[in-house]
VOTI-558520 format. One line per field, with one value per residue (C-alpha): x, y, z; residue in three letters; residue number from 1. Coordinates in steps of 0.001 Angstrom, whole numbers, plus 500000, padded with zeros to 6 digits. Each point is the difference from the previous one (the first is absolute). Layout:
<setis>
c1: [X ...]
c2: [Y ...]
c3: [Z ...]
resn: [ALA ...]
resi: [NUM ...]
</setis>
This chain:
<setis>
c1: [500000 501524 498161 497218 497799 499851 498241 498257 500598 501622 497865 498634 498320 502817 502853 498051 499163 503895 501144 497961 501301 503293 498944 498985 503117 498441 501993 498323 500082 498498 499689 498806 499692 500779 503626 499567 497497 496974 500352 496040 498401 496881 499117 499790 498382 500356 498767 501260 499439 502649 501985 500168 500926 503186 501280 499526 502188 502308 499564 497457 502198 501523 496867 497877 502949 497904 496853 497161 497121 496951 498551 496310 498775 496513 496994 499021 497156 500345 500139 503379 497844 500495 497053 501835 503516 502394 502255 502847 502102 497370 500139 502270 498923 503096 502246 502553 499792 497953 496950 501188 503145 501259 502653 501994 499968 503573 501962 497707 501087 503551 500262 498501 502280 502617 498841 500611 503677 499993 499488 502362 497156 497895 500863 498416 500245 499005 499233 498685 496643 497622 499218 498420 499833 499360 499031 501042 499656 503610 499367 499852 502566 499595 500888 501648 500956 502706 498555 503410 501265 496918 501893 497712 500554 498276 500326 498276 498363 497922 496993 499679 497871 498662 500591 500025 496601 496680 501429 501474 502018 500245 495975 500127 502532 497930 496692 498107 497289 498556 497087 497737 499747 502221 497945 499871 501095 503344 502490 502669 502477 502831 502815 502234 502863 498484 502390 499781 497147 498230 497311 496582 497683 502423 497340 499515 496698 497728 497958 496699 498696 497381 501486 503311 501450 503311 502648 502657 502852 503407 502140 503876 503208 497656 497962 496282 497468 496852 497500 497111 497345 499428 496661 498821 501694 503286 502954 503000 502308 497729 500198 503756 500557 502141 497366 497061 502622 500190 496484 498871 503105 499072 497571 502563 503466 501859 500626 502938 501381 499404 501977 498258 501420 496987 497106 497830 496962 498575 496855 499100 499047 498313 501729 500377 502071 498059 502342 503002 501863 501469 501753 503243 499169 498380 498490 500694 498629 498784 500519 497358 498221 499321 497386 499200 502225 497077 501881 503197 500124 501653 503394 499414 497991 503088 502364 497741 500238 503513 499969 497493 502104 503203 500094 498221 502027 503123 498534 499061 503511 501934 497672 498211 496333 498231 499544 496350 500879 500213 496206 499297 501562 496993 497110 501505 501167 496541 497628 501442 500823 496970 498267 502504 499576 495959 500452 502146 497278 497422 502205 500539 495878 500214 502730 498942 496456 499675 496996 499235 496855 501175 502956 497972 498760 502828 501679 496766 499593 503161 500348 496886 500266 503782 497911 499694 503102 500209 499866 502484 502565 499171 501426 502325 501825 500415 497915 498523 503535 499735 502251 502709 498436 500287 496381 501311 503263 503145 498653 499822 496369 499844 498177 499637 498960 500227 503603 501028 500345 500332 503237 502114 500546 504036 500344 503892 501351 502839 502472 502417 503259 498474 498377 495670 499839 497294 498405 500576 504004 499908 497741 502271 499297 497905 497357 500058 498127 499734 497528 500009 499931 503249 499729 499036 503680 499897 497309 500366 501169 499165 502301 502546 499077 500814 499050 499291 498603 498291 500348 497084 501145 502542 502091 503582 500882 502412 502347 501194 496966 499863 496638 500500 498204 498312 498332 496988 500680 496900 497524 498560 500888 499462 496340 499924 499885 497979 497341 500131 500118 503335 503566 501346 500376 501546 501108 500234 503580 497200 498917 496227 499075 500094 498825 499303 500625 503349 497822 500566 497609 501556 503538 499082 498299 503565 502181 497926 502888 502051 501709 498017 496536 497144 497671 498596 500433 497249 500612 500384 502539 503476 503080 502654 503480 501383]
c2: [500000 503146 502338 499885 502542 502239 502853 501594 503609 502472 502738 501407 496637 497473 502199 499955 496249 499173 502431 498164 496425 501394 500481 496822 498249 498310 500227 501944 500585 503488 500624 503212 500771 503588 501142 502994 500507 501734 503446 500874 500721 498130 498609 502873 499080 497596 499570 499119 496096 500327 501863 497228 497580 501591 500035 496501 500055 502632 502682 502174 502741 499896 500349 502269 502597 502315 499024 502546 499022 502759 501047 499949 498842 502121 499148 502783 501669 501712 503269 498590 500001 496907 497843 496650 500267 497271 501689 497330 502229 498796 496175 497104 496605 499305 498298 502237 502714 502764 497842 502006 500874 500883 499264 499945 496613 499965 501123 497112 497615 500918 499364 496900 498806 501346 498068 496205 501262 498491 496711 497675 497104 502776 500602 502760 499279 503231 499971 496131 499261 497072 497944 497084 497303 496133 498773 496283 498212 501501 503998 502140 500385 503650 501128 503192 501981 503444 502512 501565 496760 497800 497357 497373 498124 498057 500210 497183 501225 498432 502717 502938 503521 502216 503427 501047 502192 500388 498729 497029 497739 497455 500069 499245 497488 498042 500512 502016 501870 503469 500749 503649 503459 502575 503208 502075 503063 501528 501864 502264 499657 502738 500406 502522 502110 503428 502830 502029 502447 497458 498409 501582 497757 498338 496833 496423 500370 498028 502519 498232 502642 497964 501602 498835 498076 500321 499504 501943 499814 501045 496938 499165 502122 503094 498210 500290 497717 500712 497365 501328 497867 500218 500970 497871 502457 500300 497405 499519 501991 502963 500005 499488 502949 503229 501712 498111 498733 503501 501119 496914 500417 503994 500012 497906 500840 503200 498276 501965 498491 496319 498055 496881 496361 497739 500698 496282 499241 497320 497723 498289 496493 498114 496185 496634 497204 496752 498492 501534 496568 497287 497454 501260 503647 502966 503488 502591 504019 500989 496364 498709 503183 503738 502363 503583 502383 502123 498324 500124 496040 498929 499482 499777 496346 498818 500828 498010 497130 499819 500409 496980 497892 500038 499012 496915 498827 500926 497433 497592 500407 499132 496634 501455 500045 497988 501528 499882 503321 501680 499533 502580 502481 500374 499590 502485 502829 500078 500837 503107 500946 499494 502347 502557 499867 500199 502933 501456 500046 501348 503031 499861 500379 503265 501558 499346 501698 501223 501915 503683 499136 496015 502260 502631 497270 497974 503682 500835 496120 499813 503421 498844 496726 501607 501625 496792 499599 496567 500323 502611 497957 497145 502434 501967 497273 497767 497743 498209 498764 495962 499061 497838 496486 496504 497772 496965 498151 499199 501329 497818 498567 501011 502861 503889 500083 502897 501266 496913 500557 504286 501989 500075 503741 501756 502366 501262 498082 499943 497411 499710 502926 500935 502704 499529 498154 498922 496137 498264 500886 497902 496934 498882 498425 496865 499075 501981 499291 503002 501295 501042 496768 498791 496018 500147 499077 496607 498548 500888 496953 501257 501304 501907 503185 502770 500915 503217 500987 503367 502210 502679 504026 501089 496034 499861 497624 497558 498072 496165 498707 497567 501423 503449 502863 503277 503048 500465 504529 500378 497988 498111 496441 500125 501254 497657 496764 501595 500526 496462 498278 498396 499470 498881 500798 497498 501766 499118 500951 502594 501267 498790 498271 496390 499180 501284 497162 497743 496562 496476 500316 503464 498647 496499 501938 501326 496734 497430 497445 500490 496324 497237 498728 497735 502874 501892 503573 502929 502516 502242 498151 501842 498116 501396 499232 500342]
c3: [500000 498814 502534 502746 498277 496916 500228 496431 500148 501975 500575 503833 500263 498613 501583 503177 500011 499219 502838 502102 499176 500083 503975 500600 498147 496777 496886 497230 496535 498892 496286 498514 496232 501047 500313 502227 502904 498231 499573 499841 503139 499681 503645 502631 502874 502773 503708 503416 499316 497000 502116 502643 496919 499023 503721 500109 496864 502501 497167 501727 500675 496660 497968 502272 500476 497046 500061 500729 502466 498760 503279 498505 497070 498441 497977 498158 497746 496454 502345 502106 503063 502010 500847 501382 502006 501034 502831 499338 503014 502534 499184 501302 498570 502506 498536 499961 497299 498333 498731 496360 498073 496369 498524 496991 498308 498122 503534 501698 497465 500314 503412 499701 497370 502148 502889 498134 500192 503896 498845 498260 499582 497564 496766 497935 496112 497776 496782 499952 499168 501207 496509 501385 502905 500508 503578 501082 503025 501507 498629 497224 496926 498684 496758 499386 497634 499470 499132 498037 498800 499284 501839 501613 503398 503077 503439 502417 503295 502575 499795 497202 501385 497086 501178 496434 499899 498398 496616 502115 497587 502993 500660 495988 500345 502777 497868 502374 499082 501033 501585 500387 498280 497903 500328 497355 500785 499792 502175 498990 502666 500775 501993 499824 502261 502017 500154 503399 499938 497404 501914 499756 501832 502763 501358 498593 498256 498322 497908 499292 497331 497548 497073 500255 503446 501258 502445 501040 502869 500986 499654 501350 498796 499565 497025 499631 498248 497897 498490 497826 498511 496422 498085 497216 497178 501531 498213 502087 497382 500542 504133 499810 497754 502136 499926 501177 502892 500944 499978 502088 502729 500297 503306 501784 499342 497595 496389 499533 503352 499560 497610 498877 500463 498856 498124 499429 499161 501150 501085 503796 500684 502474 498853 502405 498546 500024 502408 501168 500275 497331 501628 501059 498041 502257 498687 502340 499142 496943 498468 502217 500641 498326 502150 499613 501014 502193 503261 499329 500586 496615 500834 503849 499391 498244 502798 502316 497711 499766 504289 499975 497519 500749 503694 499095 496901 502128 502246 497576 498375 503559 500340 502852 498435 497087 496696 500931 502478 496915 499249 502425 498151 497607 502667 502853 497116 497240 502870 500340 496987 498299 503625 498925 496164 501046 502186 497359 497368 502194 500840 496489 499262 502660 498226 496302 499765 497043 499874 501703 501697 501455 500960 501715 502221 500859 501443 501639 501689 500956 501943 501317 501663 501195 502435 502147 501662 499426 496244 500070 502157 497604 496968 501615 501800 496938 501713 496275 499546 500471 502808 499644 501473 498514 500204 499594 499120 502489 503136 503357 499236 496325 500076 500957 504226 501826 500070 497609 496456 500727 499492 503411 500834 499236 502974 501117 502779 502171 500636 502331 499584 496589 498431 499255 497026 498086 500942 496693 500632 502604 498943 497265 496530 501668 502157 503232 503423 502762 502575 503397 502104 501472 499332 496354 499006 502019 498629 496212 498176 496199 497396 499997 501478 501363 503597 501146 503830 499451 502949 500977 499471 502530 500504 499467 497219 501194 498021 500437 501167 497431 498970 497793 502379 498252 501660 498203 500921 497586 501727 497282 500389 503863 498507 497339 502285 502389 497703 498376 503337 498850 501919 496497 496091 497751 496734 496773 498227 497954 503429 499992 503363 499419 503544 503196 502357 500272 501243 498643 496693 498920 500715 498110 497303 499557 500558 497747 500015 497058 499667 498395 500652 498734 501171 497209 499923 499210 497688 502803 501933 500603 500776 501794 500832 503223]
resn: [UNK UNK UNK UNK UNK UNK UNK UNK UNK UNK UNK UNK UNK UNK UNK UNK UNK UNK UNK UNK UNK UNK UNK UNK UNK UNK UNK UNK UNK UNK UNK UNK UNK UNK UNK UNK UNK UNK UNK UNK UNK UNK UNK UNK UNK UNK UNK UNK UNK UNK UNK UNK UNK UNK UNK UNK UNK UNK UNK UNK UNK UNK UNK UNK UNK UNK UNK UNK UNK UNK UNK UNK UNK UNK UNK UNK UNK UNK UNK UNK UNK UNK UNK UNK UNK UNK UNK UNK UNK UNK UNK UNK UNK UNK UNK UNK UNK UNK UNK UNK UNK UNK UNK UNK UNK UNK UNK UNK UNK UNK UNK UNK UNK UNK UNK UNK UNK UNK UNK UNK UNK UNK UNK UNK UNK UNK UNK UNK UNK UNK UNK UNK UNK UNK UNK UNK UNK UNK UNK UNK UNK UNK UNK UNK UNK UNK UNK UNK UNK UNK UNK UNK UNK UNK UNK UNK UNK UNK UNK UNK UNK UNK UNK UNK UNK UNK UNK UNK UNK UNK UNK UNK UNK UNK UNK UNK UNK UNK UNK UNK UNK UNK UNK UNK UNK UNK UNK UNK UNK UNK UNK UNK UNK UNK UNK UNK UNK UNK UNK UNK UNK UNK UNK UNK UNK UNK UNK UNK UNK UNK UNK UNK UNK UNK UNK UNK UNK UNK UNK UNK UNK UNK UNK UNK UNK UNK UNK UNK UNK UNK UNK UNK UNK UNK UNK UNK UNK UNK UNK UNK UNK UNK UNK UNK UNK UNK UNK UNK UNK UNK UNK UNK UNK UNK UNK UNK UNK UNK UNK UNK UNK UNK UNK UNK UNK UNK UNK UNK UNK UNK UNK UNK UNK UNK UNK UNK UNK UNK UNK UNK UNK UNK UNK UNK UNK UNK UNK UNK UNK UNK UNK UNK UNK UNK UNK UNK UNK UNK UNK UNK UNK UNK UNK UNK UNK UNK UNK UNK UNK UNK UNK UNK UNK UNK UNK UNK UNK UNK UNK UNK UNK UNK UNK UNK UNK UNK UNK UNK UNK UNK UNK UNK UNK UNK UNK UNK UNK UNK UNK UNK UNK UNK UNK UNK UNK UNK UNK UNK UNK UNK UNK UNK UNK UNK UNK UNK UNK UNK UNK UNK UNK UNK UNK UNK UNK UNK UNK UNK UNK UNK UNK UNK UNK UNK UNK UNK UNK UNK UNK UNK UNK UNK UNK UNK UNK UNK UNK UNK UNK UNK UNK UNK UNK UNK UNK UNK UNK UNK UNK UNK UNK UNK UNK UNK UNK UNK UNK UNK UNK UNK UNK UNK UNK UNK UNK UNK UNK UNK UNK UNK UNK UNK UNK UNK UNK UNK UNK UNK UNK UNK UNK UNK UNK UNK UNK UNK UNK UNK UNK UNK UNK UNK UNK UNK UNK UNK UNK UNK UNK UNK UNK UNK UNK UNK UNK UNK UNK UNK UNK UNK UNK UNK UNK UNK UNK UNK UNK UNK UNK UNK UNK UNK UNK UNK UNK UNK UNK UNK UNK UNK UNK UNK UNK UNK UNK UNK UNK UNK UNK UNK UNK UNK UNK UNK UNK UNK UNK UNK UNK UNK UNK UNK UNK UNK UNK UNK UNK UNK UNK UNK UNK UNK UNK UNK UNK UNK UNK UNK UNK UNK UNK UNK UNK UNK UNK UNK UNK UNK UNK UNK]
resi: [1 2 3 4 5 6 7 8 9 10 11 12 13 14 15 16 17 18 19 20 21 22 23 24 25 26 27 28 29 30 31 32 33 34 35 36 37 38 39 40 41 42 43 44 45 46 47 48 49 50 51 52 53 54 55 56 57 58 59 60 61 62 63 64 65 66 67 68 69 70 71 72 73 74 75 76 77 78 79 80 81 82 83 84 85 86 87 88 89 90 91 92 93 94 95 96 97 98 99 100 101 102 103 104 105 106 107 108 109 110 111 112 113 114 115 116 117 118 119 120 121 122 123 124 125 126 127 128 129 130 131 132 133 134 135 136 137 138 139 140 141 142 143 144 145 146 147 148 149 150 151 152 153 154 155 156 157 158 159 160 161 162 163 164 165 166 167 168 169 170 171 172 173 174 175 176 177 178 179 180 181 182 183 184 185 186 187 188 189 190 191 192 193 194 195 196 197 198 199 200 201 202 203 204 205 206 207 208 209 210 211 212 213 214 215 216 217 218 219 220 221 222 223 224 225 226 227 228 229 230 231 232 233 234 235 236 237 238 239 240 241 242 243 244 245 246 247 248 249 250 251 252 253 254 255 256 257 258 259 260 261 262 263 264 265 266 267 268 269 270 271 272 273 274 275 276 277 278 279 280 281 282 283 284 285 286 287 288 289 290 291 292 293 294 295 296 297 298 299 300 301 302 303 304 305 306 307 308 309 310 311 312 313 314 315 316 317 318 319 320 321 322 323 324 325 326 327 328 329 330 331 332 333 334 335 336 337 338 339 340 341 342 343 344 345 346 347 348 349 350 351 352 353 354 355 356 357 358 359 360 361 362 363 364 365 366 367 368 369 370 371 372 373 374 375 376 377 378 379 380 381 382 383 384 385 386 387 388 389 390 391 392 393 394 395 396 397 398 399 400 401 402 403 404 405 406 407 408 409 410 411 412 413 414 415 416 417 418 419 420 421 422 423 424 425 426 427 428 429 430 431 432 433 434 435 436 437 438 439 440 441 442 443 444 445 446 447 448 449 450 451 452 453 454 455 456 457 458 459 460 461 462 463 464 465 466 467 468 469 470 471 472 473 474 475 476 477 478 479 480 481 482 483 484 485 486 487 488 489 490 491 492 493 494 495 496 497 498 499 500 501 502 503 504 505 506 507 508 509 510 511 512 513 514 515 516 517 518 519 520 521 522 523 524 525 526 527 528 529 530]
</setis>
């Protein structure tokens, strides 16, 4: 076997998903027809859960140094009057971040591709394409091909992950089909460079105007971005013209003072792949899914694929799980995908009415039912945003219950002679087990874990305990357990609660015996080495 895994494409998600098997020690393959990190910036947005991802890949600080969190983001009328907001300063999903940032998606791919560099066992091949691939009973032989010489090759790998896209040669390859809607209208998209004094209209707005919607926002490196629907006349060769650029940009930011970088036209989709695995071939972001952009969730749902993924086939890889782990993959991740591509669409029927007096209504409603503080906490808080919970897949008893199956919260913490840090830094790439009680640690007989006593605000971490002590300063852990009526949390290396007990059937659920048996296994057996 030449490598572990070969990763199709090397864009955020494929960079992202190598960076993080880099982490966890499997040797990769990454092959990218490209020879250059693009140099369009197409994605813009992420959130606080992507954020999490590329610390677990120990890049957070490298790709969030430029990013801009928008402190509110606006709904607004033909007239620029506001009639939704979403104060983004006021929210904490808690998990460590700004719940919003942009960013700039050629510096973000850079420092992924930058990030491989760490890891002798990951090799990044540019300009290679992905011509074809065979599955056996042993792995995958793919067939490549140079793009400058024509010369043709093969490489053998265990598993093969498509991050290659919506036109997903690897999705093609494993002859899986499509399923959903390309809508019909077009977007011009535009990005472009603000000299000081430039900006006109400084907020992150979504300008809801039935004769032509919009959105427009300050992005990283003192860029800005603009999206404008087009009307049935318009062609693309007509909105990309200097002048039309400039007459559409004029409300928001000087002409004369912002220099254009990317000027696309282009159409939204709301597509599922049938099944997002082949045998030993996974689609992870736009190869298994494409949403509308309305929630900013595009790219974001392809980072959390590559966070549920790769843990598992790193696990699978090392002979401590069954291939059938994998099968999770598929039935933890589409859930919430398809809630977010869903929510995505609705916001997307809000902000696309396209006629005055249907527009006249949704302003007036809107202001209207704000008056009920509920409703307005519901909007301004972000609240529609579907939570980052699994319903069913590798959690102690299967399924979403109570705490199980939810996102475990990232406050700062304290260890002992060290600076506040943030949790994650201290939980390490695997499966983690902490909470407040002292005799935790004696009992737990699972995987390889590790353990962490969390201390209430105002302890003194101590070191050498055999037991790793943080001071949760914040208050949110010590908060956390209280309100779940737990003295435990067994994390997942992704950081979703896979239990809240440490007893004999969470522990077995974790140790099914891993050297041969006549007992048949389920499907959702997991084997572990010890």
């Amino acid at each position: 076997m030449d490598t572990d895994v070969v990763v199709v494409g090397c864009g955020p998600v494929g960079a992202l998903t190598a960076n993080l098997l880099g982490v966890r020690g499997v040797r990769t393959v990454v092959v990218e027809r490209g020879t250059a990190p693009h140099g369009q910036p197409r994605a813009f947005s992420c959130d606080d859960e992507a954020l999490r991802v590329y610390q677990q890949a120990g890049l957070r600080d490298e790709v969030a140094a430029d990013m801009y969190p928008p402190p509110v983001v606006e709904y607004v009328s033909g007239n620029g009057r506001p009639f939704a907001t979403i104060a983004l300063s006021e929210v904490d999903f808690g998990l460590g971040s700004e719940p919003l940032h942009f960013f700039d998606q050629p510096w973000l791919e850079a420092s992924l591709r930058g990030g491989l560099d760490r890891f002798e066992h990951v090799e990044l091949r540019t300009g290679v394409e992905m011509t074809g691939l065979e599955q056996d009973a042993d792995g995958v032989t793919v067939s490549l091909r140079d793009t400058a010489t024509g010369a043709g090759s093969t490489i053998r790998a265990r598993y093969v992950l498509g991050c290659d896209g919506a036109r997903s040669a690897t999705r093609a390859a494993a002859g899986i089909e499509l399923s959903g809607t390309s809508y019909a209208e077009p977007w011009l998209a535009i990005s472009g460079d603000v000299a000081p004094g430039g900006v006109r209209q400084p907020r992150t707005r979504f300008v809801c105007d039935w004769r032509r919607p919009a959105f427009v926002s300050p992005g990283a490196f003192g860029t800005h971005r603009l999206e404008f629907m087009l009307r049935a006349s318009e062609t693309p060769e007509e909105m990309t013209r200097p002048e039309t650029l400039d007459r559409l940009v004029a409300p928001y930011v000087d002409p004369a003072r912002f220099t254009v970088t990317r000027a696309v036209v282009y159409t939204f989709h709301h597509l599922v792949a049938r099944r997002w695995r082949a045998g030993r071939v996974f689609l992870l972001g736009d190869a298994a899914h494409q949403m509308p952009p309305f929630l900013g969730q595009g790219l974001c749902s392809g980072l959390r694929d590559a966070a549920n993924l790769t843990w598992k086939l790193a696990m699978v890889i090392e002979g401590a799980a069954g291939d059938e782990v994998l099968d999770s993959y598929e039935t933890e991740r589409r859930p919430h995908t398809q809630e977010m591509a869903v929510t995505s669409v609705r916001l997307g029927r809000v902000f696309l009415v396209r006629n005055r007096v249907a527009a006249f209504l949704r302003d007036t409603t809107l202001r209207a039912v704000q008056a009920v503080p509920r409703v307005r906490r519901f909007v301004r808080h972000f609240e529609f945003k579907p939570a980052p919970v699994l319903r069913k897949g590798l959690l102690a008893g299967g399924a979403r219950r109570g705490p199980v199956g939810t996102m475990f919260p990232q406050p700062k913490v304290a260890t002992a002679g060290a600076a506040a840090v943030r949790l994650d830094d201290v939980l390490g790439a695997g499966f983690a087990v902490l909470g407040p009680a002292v005799s935790f640690a004696t009992v737990w007989d699972g995987p390889p874990a590790v353990l962490i006593r969390v201390l209430p605000p105002g302890s003194v971490a101590v070191a050498g305990s055999g037991v790793l002590e943080v001071v949760d300063d914040e208050g949110v852990l010590t908060a956390w357990f209280a309100r779940h009526h737990a003295e435990v949390a067994v994390l997942r290396p992704d950081r979703f609660v896979y239990a809240t007990t440490v007893d004999g059937p969470v522990i077995a659920s974790l140790t099914a015996a891993t050297s041969p048996s006549s007992r048949p296994r389920t499907r959702a057996a997991v084997r572990w080495s010890k």
